[in-house]
C-alpha positions as CSV (number, residue, x, y, z in Angstrom):
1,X,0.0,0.0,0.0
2,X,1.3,3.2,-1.0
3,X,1.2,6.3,1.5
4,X,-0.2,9.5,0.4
5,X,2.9,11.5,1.9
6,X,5.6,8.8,1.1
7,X,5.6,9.1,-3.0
8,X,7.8,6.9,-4.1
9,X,10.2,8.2,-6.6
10,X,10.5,6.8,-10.2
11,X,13.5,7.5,-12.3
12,X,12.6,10.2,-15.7
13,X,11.6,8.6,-18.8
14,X,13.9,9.8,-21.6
15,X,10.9,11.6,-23.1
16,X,10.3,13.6,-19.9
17,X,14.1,14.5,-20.1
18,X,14.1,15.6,-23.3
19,X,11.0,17.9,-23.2
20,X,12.3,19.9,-20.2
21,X,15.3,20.1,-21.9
22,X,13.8,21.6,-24.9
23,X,12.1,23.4,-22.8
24,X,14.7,25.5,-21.3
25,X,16.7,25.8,-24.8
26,X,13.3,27.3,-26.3
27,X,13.7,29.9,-22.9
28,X,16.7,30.4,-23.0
29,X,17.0,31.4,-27.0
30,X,13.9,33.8,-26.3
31,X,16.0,35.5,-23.4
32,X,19.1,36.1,-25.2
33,X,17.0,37.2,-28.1
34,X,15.4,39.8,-26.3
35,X,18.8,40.8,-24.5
36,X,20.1,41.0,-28.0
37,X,16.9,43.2,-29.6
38,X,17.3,45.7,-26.3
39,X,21.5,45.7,-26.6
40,X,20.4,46.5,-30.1
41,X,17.6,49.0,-29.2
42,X,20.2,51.2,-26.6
43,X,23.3,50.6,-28.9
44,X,21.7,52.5,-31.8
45,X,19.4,54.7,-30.4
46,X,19.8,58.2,-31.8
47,X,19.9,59.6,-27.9
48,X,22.3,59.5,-25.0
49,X,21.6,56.3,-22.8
50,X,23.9,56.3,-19.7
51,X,23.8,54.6,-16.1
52,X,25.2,55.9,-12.9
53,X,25.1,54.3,-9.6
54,X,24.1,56.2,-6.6
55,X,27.3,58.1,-6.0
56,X,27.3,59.4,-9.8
57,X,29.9,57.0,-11.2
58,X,28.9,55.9,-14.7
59,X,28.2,52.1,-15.5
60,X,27.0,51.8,-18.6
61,X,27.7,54.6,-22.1
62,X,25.8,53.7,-25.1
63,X,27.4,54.1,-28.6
64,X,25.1,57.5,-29.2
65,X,26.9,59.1,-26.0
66,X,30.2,57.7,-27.0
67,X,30.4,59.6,-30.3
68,X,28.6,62.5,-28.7
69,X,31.2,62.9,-25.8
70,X,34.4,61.6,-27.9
71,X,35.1,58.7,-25.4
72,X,34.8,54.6,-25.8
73,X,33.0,52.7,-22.7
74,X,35.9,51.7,-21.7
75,X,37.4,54.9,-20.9
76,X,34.4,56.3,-18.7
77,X,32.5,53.2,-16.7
78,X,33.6,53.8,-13.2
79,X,34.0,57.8,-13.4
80,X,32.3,60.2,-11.8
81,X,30.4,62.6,-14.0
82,X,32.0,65.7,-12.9
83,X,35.1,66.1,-14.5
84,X,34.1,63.2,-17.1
85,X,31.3,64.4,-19.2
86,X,29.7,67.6,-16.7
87,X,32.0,70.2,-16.6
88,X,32.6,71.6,-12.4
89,X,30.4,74.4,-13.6
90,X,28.5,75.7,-16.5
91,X,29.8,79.2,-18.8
92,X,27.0,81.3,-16.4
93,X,28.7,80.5,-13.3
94,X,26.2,77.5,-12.5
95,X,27.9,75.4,-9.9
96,X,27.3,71.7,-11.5
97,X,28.7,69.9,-8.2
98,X,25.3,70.5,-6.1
99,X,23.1,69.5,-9.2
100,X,24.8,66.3,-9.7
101,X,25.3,65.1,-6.0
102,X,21.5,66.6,-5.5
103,X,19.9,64.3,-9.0
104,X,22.4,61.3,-7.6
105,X,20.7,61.2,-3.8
106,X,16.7,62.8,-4.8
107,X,16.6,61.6,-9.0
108,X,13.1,61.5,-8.4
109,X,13.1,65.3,-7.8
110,X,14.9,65.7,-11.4
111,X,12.8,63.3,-13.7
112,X,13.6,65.9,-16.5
113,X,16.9,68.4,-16.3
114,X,18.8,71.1,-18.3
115,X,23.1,71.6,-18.5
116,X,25.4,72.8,-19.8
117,X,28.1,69.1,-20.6
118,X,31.4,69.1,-21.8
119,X,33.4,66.3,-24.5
120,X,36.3,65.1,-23.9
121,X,38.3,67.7,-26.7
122,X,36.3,70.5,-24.7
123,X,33.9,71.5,-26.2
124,X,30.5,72.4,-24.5
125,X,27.1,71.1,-25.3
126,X,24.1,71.3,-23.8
127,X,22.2,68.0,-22.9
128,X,18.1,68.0,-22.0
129,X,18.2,64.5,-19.4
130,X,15.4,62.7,-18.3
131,X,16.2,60.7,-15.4
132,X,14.5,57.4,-13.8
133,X,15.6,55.6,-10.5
134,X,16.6,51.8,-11.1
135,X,16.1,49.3,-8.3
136,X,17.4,45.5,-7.5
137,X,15.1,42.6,-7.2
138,X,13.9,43.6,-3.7
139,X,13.4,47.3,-5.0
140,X,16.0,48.8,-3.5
141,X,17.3,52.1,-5.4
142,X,20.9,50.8,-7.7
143,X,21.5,54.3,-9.5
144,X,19.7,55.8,-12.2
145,X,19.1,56.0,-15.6
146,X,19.1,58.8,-17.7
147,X,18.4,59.6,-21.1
148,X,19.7,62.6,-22.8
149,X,19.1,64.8,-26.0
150,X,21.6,67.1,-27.6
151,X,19.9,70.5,-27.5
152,X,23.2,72.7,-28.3
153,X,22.0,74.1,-31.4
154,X,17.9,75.1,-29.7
155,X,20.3,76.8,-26.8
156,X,22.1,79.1,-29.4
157,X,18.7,79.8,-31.6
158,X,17.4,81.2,-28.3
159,X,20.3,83.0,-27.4
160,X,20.3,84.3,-30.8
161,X,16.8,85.5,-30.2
162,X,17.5,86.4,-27.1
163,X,20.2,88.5,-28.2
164,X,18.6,90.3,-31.2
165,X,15.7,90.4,-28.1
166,X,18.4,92.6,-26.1
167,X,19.3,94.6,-29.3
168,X,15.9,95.6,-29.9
169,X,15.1,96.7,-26.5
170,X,18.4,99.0,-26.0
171,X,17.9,100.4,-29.8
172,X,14.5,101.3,-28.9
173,X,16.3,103.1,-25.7
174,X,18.7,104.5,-27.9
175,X,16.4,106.4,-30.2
176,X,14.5,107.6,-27.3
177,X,17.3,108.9,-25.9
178,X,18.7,110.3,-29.1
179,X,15.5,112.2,-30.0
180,X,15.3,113.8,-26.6
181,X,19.1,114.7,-27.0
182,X,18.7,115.8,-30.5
183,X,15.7,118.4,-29.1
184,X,18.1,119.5,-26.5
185,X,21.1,120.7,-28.8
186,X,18.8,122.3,-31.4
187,X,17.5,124.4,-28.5
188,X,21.6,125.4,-27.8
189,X,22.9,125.8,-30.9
190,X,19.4,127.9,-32.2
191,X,20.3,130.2,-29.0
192,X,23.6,130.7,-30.1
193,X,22.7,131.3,-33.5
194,X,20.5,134.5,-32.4
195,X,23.4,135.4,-29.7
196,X,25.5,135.8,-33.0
197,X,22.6,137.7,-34.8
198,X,22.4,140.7,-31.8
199,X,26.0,140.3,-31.1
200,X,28.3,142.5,-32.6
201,X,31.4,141.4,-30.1
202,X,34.2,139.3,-32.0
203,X,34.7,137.3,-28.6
204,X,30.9,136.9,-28.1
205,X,30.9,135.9,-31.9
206,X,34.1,133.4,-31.2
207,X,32.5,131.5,-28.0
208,X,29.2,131.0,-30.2
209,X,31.1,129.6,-32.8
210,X,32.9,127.2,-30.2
211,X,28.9,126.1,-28.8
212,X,27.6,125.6,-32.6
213,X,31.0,123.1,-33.1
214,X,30.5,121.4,-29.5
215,X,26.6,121.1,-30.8
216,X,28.1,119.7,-33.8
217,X,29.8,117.2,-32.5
218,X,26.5,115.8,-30.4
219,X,24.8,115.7,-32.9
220,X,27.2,113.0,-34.7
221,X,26.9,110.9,-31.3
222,X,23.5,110.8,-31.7
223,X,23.7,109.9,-34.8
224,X,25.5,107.3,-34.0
225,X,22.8,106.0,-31.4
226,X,19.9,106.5,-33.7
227,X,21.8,104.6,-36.4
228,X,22.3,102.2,-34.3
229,X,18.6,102.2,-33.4
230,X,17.8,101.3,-37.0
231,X,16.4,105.4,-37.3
232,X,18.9,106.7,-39.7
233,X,18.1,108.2,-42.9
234,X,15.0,108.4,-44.1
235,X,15.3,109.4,-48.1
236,X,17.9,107.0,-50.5
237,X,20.0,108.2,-53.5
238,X,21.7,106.5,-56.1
239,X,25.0,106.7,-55.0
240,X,28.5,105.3,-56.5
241,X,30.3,102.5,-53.5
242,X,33.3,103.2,-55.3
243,X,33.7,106.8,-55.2
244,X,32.7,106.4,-51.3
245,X,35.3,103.9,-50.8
246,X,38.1,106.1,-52.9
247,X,36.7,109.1,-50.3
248,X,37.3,106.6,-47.3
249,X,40.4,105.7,-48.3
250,X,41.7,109.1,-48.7
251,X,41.0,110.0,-45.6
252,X,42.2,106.9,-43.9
253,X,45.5,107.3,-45.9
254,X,45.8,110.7,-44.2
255,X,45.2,109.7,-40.5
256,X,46.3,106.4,-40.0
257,X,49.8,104.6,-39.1
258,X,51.8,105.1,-42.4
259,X,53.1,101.9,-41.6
260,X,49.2,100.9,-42.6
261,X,49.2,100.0,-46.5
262,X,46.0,100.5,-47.7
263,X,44.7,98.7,-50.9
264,X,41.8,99.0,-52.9
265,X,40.4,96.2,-55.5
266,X,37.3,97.9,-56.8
267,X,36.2,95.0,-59.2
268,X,32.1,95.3,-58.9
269,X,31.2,96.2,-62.7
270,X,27.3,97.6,-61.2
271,X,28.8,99.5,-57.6
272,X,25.7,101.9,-58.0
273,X,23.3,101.3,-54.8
274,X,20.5,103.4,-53.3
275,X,21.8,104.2,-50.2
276,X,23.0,106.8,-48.1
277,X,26.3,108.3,-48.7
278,X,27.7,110.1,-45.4
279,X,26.1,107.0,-43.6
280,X,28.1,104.5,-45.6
281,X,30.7,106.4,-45.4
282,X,30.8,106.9,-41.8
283,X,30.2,102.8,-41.3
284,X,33.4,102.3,-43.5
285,X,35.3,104.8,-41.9
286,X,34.3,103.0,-38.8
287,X,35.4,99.2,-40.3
288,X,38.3,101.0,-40.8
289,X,39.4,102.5,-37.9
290,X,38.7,99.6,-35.4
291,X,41.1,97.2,-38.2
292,X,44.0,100.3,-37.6
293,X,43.8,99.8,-34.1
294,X,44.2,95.7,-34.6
295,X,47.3,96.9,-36.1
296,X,49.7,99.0,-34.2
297,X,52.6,98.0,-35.7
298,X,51.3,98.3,-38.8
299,X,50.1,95.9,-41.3
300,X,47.6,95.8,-44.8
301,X,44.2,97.6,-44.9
302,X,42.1,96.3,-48.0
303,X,39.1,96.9,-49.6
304,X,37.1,94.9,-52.2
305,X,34.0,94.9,-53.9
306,X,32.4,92.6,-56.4
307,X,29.0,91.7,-57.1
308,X,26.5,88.4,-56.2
309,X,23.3,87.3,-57.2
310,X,21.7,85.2,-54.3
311,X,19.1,82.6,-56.0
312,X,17.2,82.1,-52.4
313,X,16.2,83.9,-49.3
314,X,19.2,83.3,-47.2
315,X,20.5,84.0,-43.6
316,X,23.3,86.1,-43.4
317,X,24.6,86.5,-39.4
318,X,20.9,87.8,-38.1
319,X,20.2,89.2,-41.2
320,X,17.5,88.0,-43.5
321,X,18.1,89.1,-47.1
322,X,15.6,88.1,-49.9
323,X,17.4,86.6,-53.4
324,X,18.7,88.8,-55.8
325,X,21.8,91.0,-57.3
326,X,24.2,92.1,-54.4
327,X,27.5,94.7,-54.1
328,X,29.6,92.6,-51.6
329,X,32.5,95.0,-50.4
330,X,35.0,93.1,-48.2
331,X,36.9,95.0,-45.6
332,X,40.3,93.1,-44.8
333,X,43.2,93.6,-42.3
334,X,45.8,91.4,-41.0
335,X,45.6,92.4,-37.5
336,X,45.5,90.8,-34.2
337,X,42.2,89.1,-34.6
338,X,39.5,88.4,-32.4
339,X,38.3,85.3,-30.4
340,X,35.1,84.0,-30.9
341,X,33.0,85.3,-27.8
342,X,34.4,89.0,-28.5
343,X,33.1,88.4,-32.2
344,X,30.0,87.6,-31.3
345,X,29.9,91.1,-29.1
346,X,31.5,93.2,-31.9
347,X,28.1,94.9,-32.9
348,X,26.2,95.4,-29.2
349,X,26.3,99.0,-28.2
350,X,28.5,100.2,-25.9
351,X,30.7,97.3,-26.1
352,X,34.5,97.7,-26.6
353,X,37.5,96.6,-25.9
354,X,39.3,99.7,-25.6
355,X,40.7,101.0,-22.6
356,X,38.6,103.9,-21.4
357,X,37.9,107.1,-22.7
358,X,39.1,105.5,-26.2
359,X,35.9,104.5,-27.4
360,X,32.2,104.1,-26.6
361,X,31.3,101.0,-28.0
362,X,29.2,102.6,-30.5
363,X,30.8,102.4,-33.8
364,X,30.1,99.1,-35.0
365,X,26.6,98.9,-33.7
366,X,26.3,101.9,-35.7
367,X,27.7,100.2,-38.7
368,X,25.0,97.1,-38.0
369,X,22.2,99.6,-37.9
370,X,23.5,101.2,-41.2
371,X,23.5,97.9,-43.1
372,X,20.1,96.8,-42.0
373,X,18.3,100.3,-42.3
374,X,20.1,99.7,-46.6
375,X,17.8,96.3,-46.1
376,X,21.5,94.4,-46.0
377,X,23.7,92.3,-44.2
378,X,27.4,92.4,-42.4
379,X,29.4,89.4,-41.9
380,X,32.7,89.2,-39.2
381,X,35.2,86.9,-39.8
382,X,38.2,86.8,-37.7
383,X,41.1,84.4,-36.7
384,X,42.8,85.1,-33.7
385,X,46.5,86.3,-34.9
386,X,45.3,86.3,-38.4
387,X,42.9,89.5,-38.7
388,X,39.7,90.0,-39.8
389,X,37.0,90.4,-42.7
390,X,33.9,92.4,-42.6
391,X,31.8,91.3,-45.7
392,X,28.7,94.1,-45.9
393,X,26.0,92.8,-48.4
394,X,24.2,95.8,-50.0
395,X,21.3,95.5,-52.8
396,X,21.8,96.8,-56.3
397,X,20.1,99.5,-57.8
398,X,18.2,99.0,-60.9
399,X,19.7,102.1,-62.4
400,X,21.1,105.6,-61.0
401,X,18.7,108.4,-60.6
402,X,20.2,111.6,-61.1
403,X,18.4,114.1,-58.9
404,X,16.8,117.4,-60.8
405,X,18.8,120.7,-58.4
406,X,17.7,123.9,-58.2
407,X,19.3,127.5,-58.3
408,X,18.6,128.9,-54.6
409,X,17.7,132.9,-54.7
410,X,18.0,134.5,-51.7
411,X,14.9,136.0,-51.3
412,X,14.1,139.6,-51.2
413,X,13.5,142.0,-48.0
414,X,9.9,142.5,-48.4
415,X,9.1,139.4,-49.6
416,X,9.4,137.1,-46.2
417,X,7.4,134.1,-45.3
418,X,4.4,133.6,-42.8
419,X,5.9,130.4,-40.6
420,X,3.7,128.4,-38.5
421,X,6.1,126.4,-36.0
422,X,4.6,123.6,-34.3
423,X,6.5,121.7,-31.5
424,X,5.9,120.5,-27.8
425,X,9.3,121.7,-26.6
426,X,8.8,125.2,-25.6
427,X,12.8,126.2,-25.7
428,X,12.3,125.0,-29.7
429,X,9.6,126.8,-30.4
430,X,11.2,130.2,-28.5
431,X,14.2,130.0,-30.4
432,X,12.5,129.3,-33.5
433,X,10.3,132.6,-33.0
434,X,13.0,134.4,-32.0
435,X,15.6,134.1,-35.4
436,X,12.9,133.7,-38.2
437,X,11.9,136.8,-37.0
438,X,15.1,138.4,-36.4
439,X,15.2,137.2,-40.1
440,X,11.7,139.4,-41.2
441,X,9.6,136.3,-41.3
442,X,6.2,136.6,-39.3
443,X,6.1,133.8,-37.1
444,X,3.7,132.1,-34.8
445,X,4.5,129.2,-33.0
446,X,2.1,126.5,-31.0
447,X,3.1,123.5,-28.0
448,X,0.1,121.4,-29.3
449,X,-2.0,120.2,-32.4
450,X,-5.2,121.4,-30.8
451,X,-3.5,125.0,-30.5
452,X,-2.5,124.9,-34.4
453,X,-5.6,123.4,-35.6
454,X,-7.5,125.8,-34.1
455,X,-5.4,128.7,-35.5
456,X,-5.3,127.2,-39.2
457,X,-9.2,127.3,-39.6
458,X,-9.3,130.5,-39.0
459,X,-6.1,131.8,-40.6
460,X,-4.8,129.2,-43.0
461,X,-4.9,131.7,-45.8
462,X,-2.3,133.5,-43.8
463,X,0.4,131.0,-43.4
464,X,2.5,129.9,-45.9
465,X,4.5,127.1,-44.5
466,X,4.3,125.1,-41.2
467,X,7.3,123.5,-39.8
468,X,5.7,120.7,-37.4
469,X,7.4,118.4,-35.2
470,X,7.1,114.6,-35.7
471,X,7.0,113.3,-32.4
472,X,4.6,115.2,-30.0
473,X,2.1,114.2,-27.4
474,X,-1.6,113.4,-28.5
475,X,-1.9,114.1,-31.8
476,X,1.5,113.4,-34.0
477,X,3.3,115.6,-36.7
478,X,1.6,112.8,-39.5
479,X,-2.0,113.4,-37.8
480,X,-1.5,116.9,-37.7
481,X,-0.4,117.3,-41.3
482,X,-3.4,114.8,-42.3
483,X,-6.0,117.3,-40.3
484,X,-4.3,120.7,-42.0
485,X,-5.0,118.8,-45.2
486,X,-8.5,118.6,-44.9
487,X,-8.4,122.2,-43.9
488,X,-6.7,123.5,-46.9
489,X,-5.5,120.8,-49.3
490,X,-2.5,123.3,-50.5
491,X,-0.9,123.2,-46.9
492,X,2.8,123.6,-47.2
493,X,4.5,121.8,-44.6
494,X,7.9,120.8,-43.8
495,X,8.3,117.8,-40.9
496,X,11.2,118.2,-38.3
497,X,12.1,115.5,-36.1
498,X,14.5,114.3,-33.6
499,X,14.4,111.0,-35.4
500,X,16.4,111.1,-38.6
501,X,14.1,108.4,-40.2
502,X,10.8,106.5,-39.0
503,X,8.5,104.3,-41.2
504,X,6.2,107.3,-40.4
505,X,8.0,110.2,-41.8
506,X,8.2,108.4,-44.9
507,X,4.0,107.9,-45.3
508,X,4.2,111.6,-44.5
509,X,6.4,112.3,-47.1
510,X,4.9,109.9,-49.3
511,X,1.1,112.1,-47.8
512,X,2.6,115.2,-49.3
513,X,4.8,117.0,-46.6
514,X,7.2,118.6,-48.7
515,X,10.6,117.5,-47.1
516,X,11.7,116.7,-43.1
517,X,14.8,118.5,-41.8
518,X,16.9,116.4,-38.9
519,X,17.5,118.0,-35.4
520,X,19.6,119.4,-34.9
521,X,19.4,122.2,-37.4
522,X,21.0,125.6,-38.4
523,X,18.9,128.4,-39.3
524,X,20.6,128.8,-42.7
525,X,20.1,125.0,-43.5
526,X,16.6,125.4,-42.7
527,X,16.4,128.5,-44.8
528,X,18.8,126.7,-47.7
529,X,15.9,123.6,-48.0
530,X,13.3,126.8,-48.0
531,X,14.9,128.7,-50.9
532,X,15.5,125.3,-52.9
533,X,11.6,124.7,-52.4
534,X,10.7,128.0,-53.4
535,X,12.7,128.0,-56.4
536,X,11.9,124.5,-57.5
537,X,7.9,126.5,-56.9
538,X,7.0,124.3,-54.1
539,X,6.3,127.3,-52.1
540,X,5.0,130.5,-53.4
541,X,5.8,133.6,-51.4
542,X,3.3,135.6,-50.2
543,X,2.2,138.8,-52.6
């Protein structure tokens, strides 16, 4: 009788052997199949797959983070990140240390992270991680896992943007600042204009003449900053590059190191543009004398120009530039160079490497704001040691356009003008009142566009020319030239402004204002542009 708990044991059958055997072939197979398939899946996965243990020493490198980083497996298992593939800290400052000791003890706290990493040559990237604990059998935490993207070239397209971000904020700044400025000196130098009228002193005369030249000169700095803020010229010409370049040259030749050779290889056959001459004149100028002081022991100084036709839209630096026929001019010196991160700086305002008190920063964001008001584009190129090339992309005219002058007559005595003056700064509209009538024109000057408005429907048939300001508070110059419009349809007006160029003093123009003078401005330009007009019978004088 058998027991129920004393089984006896029989020896296997052959065929029971040979099933289980099978068995655990068929298992085994599938295991090292799917070991191979996931080997497979991590060795050629187009991301960074990585292990660490608790402590932040790496245990496992796939192939992707191999090539990536610049090391084989071999050479990183059993280092610690920092000082492997995460640099001590990041180029901000960011002290990497904490992060990686904090993600190694609380990973669960850092299931997706951001830094800067570092290859084995050097170089930095930046890596986006996602990061998961991994446990033992009993689900104790073994280290982590993490899974990482490169994200280098997203980090500089937003620093790009952040950048051109930056340069639009401070331009803005700029041209407020220069339009204020601008409204200050044309309140000086109109002051000292009328000191000189009722002065009959020779010193009195000579210290007015030293104001007017110190005016000057502030005016060119804030030309600078509104050139810089992209609110430079506001009316284009046909103008020859290579009679510009010739003019730079020239002056270069006279001011530089003599030990400077400068070379020009002018082989553009169409170097006719619509431009801006004392503006592209000044921005070579500049070019030119930021390569002299690469060079203080002298060296070469060249300038080329050739044209390119451009099949596509293409990005050029940050500019945009639609296809079409190009004058490339090329700016070359053999100077000390620049490294990369002062390249990329070259065209922010107010940044320079010059000691102080030897520049502002402000000529080559000038130059910047020069080529992208001529709807261009400016390359840098420089090798540390080796110099640098400035490559300034500028559209071809279709054909020169010569401009029809006029003979300016001085006009007569008893034949003056009836000026209404227009403009919110009351030391501007003194001044102004002051000289045209020192001058024997009858003047009458208002701090609004209510003020004027009012005036003109009563009197329009008794003013022959209003000078109106651009920028004013409530109602603008271009609102206030579209209301005297509809008032009189013949209004001759002239628009002044603190800006030299906005989109809107060109609809203005383009509305039927007859010109717009910059500030600052002498009397006798202003009275120049007024003879030219009334020559040319844009404005008739009164009978």
């Amino acid at each position: 009788m058998i027991k129920e708990n004393n089984l006896p044991i029989f020896p296997s059958s052959p065929a029971i052997v040979s099933a289980s055997d099978r068995g655990s072939s068929q298992v085994y197979e599938a295991l090292r199949k799917s070991e191979e398939r996931y080997r497979e899946l991590v060795e050629h996965a187009n991301s960074i797959i990585m292990r660490c243990d608790q402590h932040g020493h790496i245990t496992s490198f796939n192939e992707y983070a191999q090539q990536l980083f610049g090391y084989c497996e071999a050479e990183v298992v059993g280092r610690h990140l920092i000082g492997t593939i995460v640099p001590a800290s990041e180029t901000s400052g960011r002290d990497l240390r904490q992060l990686m000791e904090h993600i190694c003890q609380f990973p669960q706290e850092h299931r997706y992270n951001i830094n800067e990493n570092i290859t084995k040559c050097g170089k930095r990237v930046w890596i986006a991680w996602t990061n998961k604990i991994t446990s033992d059998e009993k689900g104790n935490p073994t280290g982590i896992l993490s899974i990482g993207s490169d994200i280098t070239k997203q980090r500089l397209l937003e620093e790009e943007l952040r950048q051109a971000q930056k340069m639009q904020a401070i331009g803005e700044l700029a041209g407020g600042i220069a339009h204020d400025f601008n409204n200050m000196i044309h309140g000086i130098s109109g002051y000292a204009e009328v000191i000189q009228q009722i002065s009959t002193d020779i010193r009195i005369n000579e210290y007015t003449n030293h104001i007017l030249t110190t005016a000057r000169h502030a005016s060119e700095l804030t030309k600078q900053l509104l050139t810089f803020a992209r609110k430079g010229k506001y009316q284009l010409k046909a103008c020859n590059t290579h009679e510009i370049i010739r003019d730079v040259c020239a002056m270069l030749a006279r001011t530089i190191d003599r030990r400077i050779e400068i070379d020009q290889q002018l082989k553009a056959n169409r170097p006719h543009i619509m431009g801006d001459p004392a503006q592209l004149k000044s921005a070579l100028l500049n070019i030119g004398i930021n390569a002299k002081d690469a060079m203080p022991s002298g060296g070469s100084l060249t300038f080329g120009t050739t044209n390119v036709s451009i099949d596509k839209p293409i990005s050029i630096a940050d500019f945009e530039i639609p296809a079409g026929h190009y004058l490339l001019i090329t700016i070359t010196d053999n100077g000390s160079g620049m490294s990369d991160e002062i390249r990329l700086r070259i065209f922010e305002p107010f940044f320079t490497t010059k000691e102080s008190g030897r520049g502002a920063g402000l000529g080559l964001a000038a130059v910047h704001g020069t080529i992208h008001l001529h709807k261009g584009a400016i390359q840098c190129n420089s090798w540390e040691g080796e110099g640098s090339c400035f490559k300034l992309y500028l559209p071809i005219s279709k054909a020169p356009i010569i401009k029809q002058t006029y003979q300016a007559k001085k006009l007569a005595k008893e034949r003056r003008l009836r000026i209404m003056v227009v403009d919110d700064e009351a030391i501007v509209r003194t001044y102004s009142k002051a000289l045209f009538e020192m001058n024997g024109h009858s003047v009458v000057a208002f701090a609004t566009a209510e003020q004027a408005i009012s005036y003109y429907r009563k009197y329009s048939d008794q003013v022959d020319l209003v000078l109106l300001d651009m920028i004013m508070p409530g109602m603008d110059g271009q609102e206030l030239f579209a209301f005297l419009k509809r008032i009189n349809p013949n209004v001759k007006a002239i628009l002044s402004t603190g800006y030299s160029v906005d989109s809107k003093v060109q609809e203005v123009i383009a509305e039927g204002v007859l010109d717009c003078i910059q500030k600052p401005f002498t009397f006798e330009r202003l009275t120049k542009k007024i003879e030219e007009m009334i020559a040319s019978g844009k404005i008739n004088l009164p009978s």
